[in-house]
C-alpha positions in Angstrom: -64.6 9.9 20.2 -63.0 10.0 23.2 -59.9 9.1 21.5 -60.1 11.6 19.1 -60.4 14.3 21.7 -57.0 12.9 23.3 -55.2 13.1 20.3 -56.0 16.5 19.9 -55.2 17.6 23.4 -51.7 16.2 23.1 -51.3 17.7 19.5 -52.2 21.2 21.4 -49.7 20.6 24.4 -46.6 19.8 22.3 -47.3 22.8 19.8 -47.5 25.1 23.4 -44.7 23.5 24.8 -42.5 24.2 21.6 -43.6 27.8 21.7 -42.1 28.5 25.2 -45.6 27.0 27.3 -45.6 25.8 30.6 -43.6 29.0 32.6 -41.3 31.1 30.9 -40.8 34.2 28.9 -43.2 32.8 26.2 -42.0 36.4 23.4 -38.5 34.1 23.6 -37.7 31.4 21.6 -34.8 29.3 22.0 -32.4 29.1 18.7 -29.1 27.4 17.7 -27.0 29.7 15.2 -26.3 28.4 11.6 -23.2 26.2 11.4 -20.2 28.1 9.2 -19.8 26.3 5.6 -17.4 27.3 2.6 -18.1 29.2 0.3 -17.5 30.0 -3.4 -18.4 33.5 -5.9 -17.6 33.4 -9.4 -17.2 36.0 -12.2 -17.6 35.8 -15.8 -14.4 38.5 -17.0 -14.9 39.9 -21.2 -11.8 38.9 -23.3 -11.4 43.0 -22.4 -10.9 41.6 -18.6 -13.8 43.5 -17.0 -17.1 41.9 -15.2 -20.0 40.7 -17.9 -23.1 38.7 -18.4 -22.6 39.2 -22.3 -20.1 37.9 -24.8 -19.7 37.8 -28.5 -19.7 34.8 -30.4 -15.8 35.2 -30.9 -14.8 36.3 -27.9 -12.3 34.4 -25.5 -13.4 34.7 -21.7 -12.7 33.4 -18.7 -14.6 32.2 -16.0 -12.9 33.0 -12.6 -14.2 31.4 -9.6 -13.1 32.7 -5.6 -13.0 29.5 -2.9 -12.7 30.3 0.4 -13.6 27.9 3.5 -15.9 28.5 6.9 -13.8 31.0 8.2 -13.4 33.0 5.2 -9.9 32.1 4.5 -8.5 31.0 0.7 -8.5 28.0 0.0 -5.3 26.5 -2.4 -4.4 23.6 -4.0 -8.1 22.5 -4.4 -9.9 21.0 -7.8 -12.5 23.1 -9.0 -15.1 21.6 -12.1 -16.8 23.9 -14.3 -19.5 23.6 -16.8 -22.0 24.7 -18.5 -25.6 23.6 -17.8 -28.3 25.0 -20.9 -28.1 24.8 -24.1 -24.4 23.6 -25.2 -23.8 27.0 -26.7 -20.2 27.4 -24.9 -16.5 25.7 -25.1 -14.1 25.6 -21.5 -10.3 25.4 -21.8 -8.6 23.2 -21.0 -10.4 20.4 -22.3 -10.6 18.6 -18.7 -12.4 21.4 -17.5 -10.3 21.8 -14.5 -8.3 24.2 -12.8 -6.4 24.3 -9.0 -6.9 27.0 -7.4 -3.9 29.6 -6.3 -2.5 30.8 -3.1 -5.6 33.6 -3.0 -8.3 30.5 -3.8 -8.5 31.7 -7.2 -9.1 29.3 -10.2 -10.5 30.2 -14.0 -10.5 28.5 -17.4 -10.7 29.9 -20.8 -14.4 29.4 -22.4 -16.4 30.7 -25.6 -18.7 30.0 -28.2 -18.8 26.3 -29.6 -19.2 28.3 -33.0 -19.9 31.3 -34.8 -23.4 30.8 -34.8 -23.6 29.7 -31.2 -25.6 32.3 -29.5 -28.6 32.7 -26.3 -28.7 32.0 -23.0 -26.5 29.3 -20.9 -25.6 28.7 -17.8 -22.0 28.4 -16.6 -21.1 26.6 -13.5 -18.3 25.1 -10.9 -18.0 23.2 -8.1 -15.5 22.0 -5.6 -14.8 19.8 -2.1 -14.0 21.5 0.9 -13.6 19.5 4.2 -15.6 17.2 2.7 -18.4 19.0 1.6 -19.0 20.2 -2.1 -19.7 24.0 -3.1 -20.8 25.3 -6.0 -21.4 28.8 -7.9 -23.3 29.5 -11.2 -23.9 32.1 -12.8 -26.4 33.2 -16.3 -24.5 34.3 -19.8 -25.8 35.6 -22.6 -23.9 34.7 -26.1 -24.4 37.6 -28.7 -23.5 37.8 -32.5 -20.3 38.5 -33.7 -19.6 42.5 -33.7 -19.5 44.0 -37.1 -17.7 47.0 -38.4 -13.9 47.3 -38.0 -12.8 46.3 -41.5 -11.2 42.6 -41.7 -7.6 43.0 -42.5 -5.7 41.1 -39.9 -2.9 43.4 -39.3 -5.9 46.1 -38.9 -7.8 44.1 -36.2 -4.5 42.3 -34.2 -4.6 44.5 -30.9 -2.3 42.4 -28.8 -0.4 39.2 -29.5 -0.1 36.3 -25.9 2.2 33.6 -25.0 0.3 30.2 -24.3 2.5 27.3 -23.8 5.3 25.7 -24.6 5.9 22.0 -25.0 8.0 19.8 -23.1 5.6 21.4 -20.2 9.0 21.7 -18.3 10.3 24.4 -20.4 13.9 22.2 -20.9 15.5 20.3 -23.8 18.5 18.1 -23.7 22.1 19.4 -26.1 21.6 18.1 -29.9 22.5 13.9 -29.8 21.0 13.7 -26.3 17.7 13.0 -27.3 15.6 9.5 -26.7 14.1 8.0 -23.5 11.2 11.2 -23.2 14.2 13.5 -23.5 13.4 16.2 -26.4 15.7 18.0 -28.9 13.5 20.5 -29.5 10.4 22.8 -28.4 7.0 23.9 -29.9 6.0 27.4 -28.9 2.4 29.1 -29.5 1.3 32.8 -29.1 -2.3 33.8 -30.1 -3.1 37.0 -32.0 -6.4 39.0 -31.0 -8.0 41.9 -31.3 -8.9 44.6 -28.4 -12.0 42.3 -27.6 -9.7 39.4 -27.4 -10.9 38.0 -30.0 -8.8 35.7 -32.3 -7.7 37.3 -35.4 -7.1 35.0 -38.1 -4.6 35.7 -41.2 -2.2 37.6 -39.5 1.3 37.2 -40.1 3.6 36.6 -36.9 7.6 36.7 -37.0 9.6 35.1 -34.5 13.3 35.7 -33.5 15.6 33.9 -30.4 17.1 35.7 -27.8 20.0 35.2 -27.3 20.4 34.1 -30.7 22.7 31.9 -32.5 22.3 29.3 -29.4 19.3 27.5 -30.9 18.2 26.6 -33.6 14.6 28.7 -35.2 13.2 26.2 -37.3 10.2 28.4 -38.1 11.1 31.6 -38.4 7.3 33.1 -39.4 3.6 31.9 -39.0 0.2 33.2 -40.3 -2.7 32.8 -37.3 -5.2 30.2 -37.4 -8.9 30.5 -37.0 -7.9 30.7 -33.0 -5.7 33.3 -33.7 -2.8 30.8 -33.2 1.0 30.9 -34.6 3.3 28.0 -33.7 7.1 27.9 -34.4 9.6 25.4 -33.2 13.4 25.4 -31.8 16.1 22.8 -31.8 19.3 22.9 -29.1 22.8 23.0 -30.6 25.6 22.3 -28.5 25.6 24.7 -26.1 23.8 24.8 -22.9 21.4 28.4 -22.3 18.7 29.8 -21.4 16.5 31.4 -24.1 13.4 33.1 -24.8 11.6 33.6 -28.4 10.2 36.8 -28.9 7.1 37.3 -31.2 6.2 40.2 -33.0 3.5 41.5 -35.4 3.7 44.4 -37.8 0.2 45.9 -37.8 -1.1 48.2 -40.9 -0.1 51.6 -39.5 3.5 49.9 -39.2 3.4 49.8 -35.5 4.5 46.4 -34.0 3.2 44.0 -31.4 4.9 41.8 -29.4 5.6 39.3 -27.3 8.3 37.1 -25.4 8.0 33.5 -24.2 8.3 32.0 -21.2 12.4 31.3 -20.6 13.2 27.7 -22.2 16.4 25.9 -20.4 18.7 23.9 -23.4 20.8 21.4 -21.2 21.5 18.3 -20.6 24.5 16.9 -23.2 25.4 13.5 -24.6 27.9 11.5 -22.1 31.5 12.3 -22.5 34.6 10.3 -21.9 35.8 12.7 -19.2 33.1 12.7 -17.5 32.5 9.2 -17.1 33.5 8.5 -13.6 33.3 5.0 -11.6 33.9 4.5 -7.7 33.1 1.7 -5.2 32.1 1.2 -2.1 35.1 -1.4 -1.2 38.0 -2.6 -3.8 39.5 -4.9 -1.5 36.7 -8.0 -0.7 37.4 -11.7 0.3 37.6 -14.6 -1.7 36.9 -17.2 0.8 33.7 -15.0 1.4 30.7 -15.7 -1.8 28.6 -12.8 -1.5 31.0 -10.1 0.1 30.0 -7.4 -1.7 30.7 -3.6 -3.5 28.8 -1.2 -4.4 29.9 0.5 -8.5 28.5 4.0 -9.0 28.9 5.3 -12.4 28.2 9.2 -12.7 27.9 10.7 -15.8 28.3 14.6 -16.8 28.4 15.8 -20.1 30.5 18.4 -21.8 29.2 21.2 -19.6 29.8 19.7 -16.4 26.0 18.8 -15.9 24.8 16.0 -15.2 22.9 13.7 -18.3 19.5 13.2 -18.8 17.8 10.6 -17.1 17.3 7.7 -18.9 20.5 7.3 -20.3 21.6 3.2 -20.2 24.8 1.5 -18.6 26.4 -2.0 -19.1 28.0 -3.6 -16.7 30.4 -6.9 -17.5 33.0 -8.5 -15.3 35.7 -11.2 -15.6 35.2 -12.5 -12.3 32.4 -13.0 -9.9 29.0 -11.4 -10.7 27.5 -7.8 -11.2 24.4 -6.4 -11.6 21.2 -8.4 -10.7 18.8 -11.4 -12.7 17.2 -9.1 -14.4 19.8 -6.6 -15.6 23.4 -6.3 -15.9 23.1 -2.6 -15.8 21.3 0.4 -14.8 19.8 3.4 -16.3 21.0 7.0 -14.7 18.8 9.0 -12.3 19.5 12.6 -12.1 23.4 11.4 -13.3 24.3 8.6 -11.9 23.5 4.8 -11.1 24.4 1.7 -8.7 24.8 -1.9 -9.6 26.6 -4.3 -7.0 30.0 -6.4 -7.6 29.8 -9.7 -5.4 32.8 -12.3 -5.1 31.7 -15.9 -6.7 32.8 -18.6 -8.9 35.0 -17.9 -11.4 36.9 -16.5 -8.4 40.8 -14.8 -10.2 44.0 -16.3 -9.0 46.4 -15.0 -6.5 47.4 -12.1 -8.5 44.7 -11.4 -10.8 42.8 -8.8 -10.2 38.7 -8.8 -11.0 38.1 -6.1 -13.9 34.7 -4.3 -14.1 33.5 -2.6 -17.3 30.7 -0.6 -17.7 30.1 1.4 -21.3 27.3 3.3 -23.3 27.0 5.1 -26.1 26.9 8.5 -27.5 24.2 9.2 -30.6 26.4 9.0 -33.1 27.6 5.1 -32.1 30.8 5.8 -30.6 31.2 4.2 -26.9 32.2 5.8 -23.6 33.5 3.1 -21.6 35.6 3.1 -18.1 36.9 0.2 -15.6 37.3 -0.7 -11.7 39.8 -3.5 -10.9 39.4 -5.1 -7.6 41.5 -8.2 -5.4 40.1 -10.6 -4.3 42.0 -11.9 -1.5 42.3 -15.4 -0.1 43.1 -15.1 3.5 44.0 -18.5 3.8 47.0 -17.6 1.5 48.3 -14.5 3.9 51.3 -14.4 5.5 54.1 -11.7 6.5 56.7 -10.9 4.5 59.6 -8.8 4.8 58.8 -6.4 1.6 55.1 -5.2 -0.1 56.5 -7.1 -3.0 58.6 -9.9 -3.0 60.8 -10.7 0.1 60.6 -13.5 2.3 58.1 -14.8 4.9 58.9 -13.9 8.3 59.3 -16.8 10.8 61.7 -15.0 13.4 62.5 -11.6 14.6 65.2 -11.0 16.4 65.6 -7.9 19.1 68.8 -6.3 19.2 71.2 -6.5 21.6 70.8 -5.9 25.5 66.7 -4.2 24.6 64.4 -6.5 26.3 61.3 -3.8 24.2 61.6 -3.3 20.7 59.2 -2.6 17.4 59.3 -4.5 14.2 58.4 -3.7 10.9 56.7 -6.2 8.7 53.8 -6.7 5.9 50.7 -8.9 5.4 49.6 -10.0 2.5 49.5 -13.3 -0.3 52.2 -14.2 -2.0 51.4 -12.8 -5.8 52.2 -9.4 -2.9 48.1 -8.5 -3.1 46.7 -6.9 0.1 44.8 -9.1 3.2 41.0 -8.4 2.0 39.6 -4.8 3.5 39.2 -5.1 7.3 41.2 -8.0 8.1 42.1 -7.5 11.9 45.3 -9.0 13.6 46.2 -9.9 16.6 49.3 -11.2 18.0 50.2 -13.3 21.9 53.1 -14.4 23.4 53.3 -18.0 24.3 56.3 -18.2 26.1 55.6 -17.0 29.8 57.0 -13.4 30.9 56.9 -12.3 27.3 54.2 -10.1 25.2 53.5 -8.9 21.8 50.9 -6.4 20.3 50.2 -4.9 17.6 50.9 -1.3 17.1 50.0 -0.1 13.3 48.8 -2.2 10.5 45.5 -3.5 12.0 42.8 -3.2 10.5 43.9 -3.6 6.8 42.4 -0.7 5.2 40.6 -0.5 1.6 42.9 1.0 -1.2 45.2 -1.1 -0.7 47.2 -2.0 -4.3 49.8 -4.7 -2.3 50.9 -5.8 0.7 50.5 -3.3 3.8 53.0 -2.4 6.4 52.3 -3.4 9.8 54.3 -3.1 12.9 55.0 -5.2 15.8 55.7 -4.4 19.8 57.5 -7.0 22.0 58.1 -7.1 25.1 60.5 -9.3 27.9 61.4 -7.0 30.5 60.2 -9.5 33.3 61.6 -10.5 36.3 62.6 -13.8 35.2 64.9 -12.5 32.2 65.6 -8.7 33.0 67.9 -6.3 32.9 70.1 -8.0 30.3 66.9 -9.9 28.7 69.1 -12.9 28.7 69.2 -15.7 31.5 72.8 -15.8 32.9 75.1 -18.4 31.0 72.9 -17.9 27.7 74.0 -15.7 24.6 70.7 -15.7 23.6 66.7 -16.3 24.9 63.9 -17.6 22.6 60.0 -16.6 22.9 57.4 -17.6 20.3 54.3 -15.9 19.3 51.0 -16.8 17.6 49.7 -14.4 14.7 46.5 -14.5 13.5 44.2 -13.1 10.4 40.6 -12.3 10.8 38.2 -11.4 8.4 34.5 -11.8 8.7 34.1 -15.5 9.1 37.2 -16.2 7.9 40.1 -16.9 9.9 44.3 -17.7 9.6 46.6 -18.4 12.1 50.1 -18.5 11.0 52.5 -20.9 12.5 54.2 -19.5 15.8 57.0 -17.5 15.2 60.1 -17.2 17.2 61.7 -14.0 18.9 65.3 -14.2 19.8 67.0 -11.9 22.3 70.7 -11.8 22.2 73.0 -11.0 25.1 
């Protein structure tokens, strides 16, 4: 008992301390204000576009939802779910049941009857995640019979006639014979007919026209509406890149029209074309002594029209010598125009003066190939040299000053003997040996790409010393002798060319 009565005390004492007891103002309570959350409002819009709760059996509405977050701002971008919670009465477009909302927070999706006869009370609903919470909006719909009264001839009833899609979603087709690899030829277009409830009107007949015309082809050039109230007609490109739209109209009883224009559909995008089939590389010069040196083939490809082709389009590589491509493919398929495959030096490695020949080809629709080459040397350093012409000529082993200059410049070349170029980025370097003499190089070094043959390169030497100036000759000697070492380097690779002598006549 006595228990009891402590239990109750402290049951007492907690309930007056929670109500301010103990000292205090006890008329104020203490309270912690409610924590901001998203929200969402939704709105159920006629097929006349105003506010309802009601619709017809054949009506097409649209449920429009408003997300905003905690501090009342839009909300974009985000995935909002509807539904319908009741008694199945209703159908949502687009079949997912999904819409993003816009820049103002704004989604909506089509809905109406699941059938003529589909009529009550439901329940339509959406949700969506904001900072990680979900919100959701409902609201209550009532689904009435079909209106009567009105007559039923089709081209009485049509009140207004709307664009829905057009398919590719990207609104572009590719030039006649560019199609394959997802790339389309033509486009399917769809309008629906309605009347001023919005309600699809079926049986009505729907003529279509292209604007500009003449660039594409109108493959259906009239369609009667469905039971949704839809016409579909089709266009395929020609030869010429445009822009068009296709315009829809219907003639209604009293003779007055309707119509309506599609969204503008882009025809570009031709079959490859021998001019505009261009290869380049990253080097065209590469070493033989080197397996693995390497260049990098880009093949861009614009058609007709100067744009460039579709993606997709395939390219085959083959080569003589050494290897392109990879394992797994001895091509590549254009991005946005263009593609890359490499070109590395290995066995079979060409000759002194062959050259190493890339192809690379495809085809156009109707068979017919577009093809285009890159020849590259492949220079052995080991074979290079200088020689006293690009082509031809001898191999220098002495230069001789001219008489009474102690500092003069030579002209020479570098190259193999076939007369191909030292590989791209070969440096040189040139020393005296003999004491009180000097040599440098002063153009030539490093051998740039490009090169077709042998490349000029030009020498400095120097013996105004002490020992041997002003005449550059000792007295009692008609002439004086220096030697200087040459050498090639290119990556790993290295040449040094037998000294060469330097004569200085009195």
């Amino acid at each position: 008992m006595k228990l009891l009565k402590y239990v109750v005390g402290l049951t007492v004492a907690v309930a007056l301390t929670a109500c301010g007891g103990g000292g205090g103002n006890p008329g104020t309570a203490s309270t912690t204000p409610p924590t901001a959350v998203a929200s969402m409002t939704m709105d159920v819009l006629s097929g006349a576009g105003t506010s309802t709760t009601s619709i017809s059996a054949i009506e097409i509405s649209k449920v429009s939802i408003t997300l905003k977050d905690a501090a009342g701002s839009p909300v974009p971008g985000a995935v909002v779910t509807f539904g319908e919670t009741g008694a199945g009465l209703l159908t949502i477009a687009p079949v997912s049941k999904t819409a993003l909302t816009d820049s103002n927070g704004v989604a909506s999706v089509e809905i109406r009857a699941a059938t003529g006869s589909s009529v009550g009370a439901t329940t339509v609903g959406a949700s969506a995640t904001v900072a990680k919470a979900v919100v959701a909006a409902e609201k209550a719909i009532s689904i009435t019979s079909a209106p009567t009264g009105g007559g039923t001839d089709p081209l009485a009833l049509a009140n207004a006639l709307n664009f829905l899609d057009v398919n590719p979603a990207d609104k572009s087709i590719v030039l006649a014979g560019a199609g394959g690899n997802g790339r389309s030829e033509s486009a399917t277009l769809r309008f629906r007919v309605v009347d001023k409830n919005n309600t699809p009107v079926k049986g009505a007949t729907v003529t279509f026209a292209v604007i500009p015309a003449n660039d594409v082809t109108l493959n259906i050039p009239s369609s009667t509406s469905d039971a949704d109230g839809v016409v579909v007609t089709t266009v395929s490109s020609k030869s010429v890149a445009t822009a068009v739209v296709v315009k829809a109209t219907v003639t209604r009883k009293d003779n007055s029209t309707i119509t309506s224009q599609s969204d503008q559909l882009l025809v570009t995008t031709g079959v490859v074309t021998q001019a505009g089939f261009d290869l380049s590389a990253t080097k065209y010069n590469l070493n033989f002594g080197i397996t693995g040196d390497s260049s990098v083939i880009t093949v861009a490809i614009v058609d007709a029209n100067g744009n460039p082709v579709a993606d997709g389009v395939p390219v085959v590589f083959t080569a003589n010598f050494g290897a392109v491509g990879t394992s797994s493919r001895g091509g590549c398929t254009t991005l946005n125009g263009s593609c890359k495959v490499t070109y590395s030096v290995q066995d079979p490695r060409p000759a002194d003066g062959d050259r190493a020949r890339v192809t690379a080809s495809t085809q156009i629709g109707n068979g017919i190939a577009v093809s285009g080459f890159l020849d590259f040397t492949v220079s052995n350093l080991g074979l290079a040299n200088l020689y006293s012409a690009a082509s031809g000529g001898s191999i220098i082993k002495t230069f001789s000053a001219p008489a009474g200059v102690c500092k003069f410049t030579v002209s020479t070349f570098v190259g193999t003997p076939a007369g191909f170029p030292a590989p791209s980025g070969t440096t040189i370097e040139i020393k005296g040996i003999t004491t009180d003499f000097s040599g440098s190089v002063k153009t030539g070094s490093p051998v740039l790409d490009l090169e077709t043959q042998r490349t000029p390169v030009s020498f400095e030497f120097d013996a105004s010393s002490a020992t041997l100036s002003p005449a550059c000759v000792p007295n009692g000697l008609q002439t004086a002798t220096a030697q200087v070492e040459v050498k090639f380097t290119a990556g790993s690779r290295v040449t040094t060319l037998p000294l060469i002598t330097v004569t200085y006549p009195r």
